[in-house]
Steps between C-alpha positions, in 0.01 A plus 500: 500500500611825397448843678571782290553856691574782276464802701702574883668783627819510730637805668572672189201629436142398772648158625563442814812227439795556289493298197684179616252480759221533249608214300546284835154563623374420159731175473332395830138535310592292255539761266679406125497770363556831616500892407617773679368798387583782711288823413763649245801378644686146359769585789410212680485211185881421486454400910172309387644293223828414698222364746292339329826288301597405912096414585376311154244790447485643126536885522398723269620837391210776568443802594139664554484877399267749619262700244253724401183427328156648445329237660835451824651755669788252571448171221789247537675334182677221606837410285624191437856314418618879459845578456591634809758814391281616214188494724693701777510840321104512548512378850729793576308736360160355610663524877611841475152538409359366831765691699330814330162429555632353866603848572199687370242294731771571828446859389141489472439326835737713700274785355197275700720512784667207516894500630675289294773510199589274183781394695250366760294330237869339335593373813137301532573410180848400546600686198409764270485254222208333639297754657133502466179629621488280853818585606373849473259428698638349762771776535195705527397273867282274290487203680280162423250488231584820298217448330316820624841700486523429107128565458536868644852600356703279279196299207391707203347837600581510887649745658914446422450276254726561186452346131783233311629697212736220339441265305151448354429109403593496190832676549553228769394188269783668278756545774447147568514379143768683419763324768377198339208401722145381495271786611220339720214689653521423919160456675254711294221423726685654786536796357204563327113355582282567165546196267411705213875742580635187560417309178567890361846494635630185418402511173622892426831404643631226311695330772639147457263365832344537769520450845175281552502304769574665829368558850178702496413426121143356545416169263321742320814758424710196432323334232416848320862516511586146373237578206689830425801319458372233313356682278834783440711231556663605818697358739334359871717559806449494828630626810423528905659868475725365790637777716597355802404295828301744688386718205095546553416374176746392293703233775508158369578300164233325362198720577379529145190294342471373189151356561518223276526768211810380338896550641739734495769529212884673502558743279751307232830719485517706202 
């Protein structure tokens, strides 16, 4: 039996382990084949693969890149079997990106009051490279669920909250192409809710695949998606969206359903 992962995160970007650790947890699971796709970082991949030669698990060069769309504030295009130095030009730039944008929401909470700096919000982060919104938040005194925290200052037209500029979708299906990879769209239910922007997206974009089966896609939003990419002719993949042990959603390998639907494929390397 075969348990293919194709999303996780370590400590360079949302993760909570650093890759090595990643791969061991997802040895342990059973996983055989893994990705780790660090939000636009492949930092962590050369650790990865030298662990998953030592552990038996089949590793994957990825990276997942943050967009724009009409439809997502923040869509994610996951890359795969990209070539890791042509890829990294866009990673840089996409993370100087974030440290902009980082900066801009300290700026517009400390105008709310709050007492903190981006060098607070790097520290939660461990690093500038991976910064995002909850580390913000929590070097704001955000503590727990920051549920309510995001829903007042940091989602789409709160209080601090500040736009992604760079890249749209398409330039990021390009990015990916262009290193060599195979451009797959991550979790579309997750990110948007109206099957009719869904089925709008996927087939606008052009992407190699789709992310299809995953944690909180219904049976419903999984076999819309297996039709979609039988019919475009688009890869399957699936993914837990692994992030670490004690991460509130995302904490385990093998959380995804397939449903009886059909099984997840690997993108076949360019």
């Amino acid at each position: 039996m075969t348990l293919v992962e194709l999303q996780s995160h370590s400590t360079h970007s949302d993760g909570e382990l650093a890759p090595a650790g990643v791969v061991a947890e997802a040895a342990k699971a059973g996983v055989t084949t893994l990705a780790l796709s660090d939000h636009d970082s492949v930092a962590g991949v050369p650790e990865a693969l030298e662990a998953g030669r030592e552990l038996g698990v089949g590793i994957v060069p990825a990276v997942e890149m943050s967009c724009v769309h009409a439809y997502a504030e923040d869509l994610h295009i996951c890359g795969y079997w990209v070539d890791l130095e042509r890829i990294e030009p866009a990673c840089e730039r996409a993370q100087q990106e974030r440290r902009a944008r980082a900066a801009e929401i300290v700026e517009n909470l400390r105008g709310f009051g709050f007492d903190l700096t981006l060098d607070d919000a790097i520290r939660e982060a461990g690093g500038a490279d991976s910064i995002g919104r909850p580390h913000i938040a929590k070097a704001a005194g955000a503590t727990g669920d920051l549920g309510p925290f995001f829903e007042e200052y940091l989602v789409p037209g709160a209080k601090a909250f500040v736009p992604r500029r760079w890249p749209d979708a398409e330039q990021a299906i390009g990015l990916i192409r262009e290193a060599g990879g195979v451009a797959v769209i991550a979790h579309p239910y997750w990110d948007i809710s109206a099957p009719e922007e869904v089925d709008d997206l996927i087939r606008s974009l052009g992407a190699d695949g789709i992310e299809t089966f995953y944690p909180t896609h219904t049976k419903e939003q999984t076999a819309h998606l297996l039709d979609l990419c039988a019919e475009l002719d688009l890869i399957a993949t699936a993914s837990s969206d692994y992030h670490g042990p004690t991460h509130k959603t995302f904490a385990r390998f093998g959380a995804y359903e397939t449903y009886g639907l059909g099984e997840p494929q690997v993108p076949p390397r360019p």
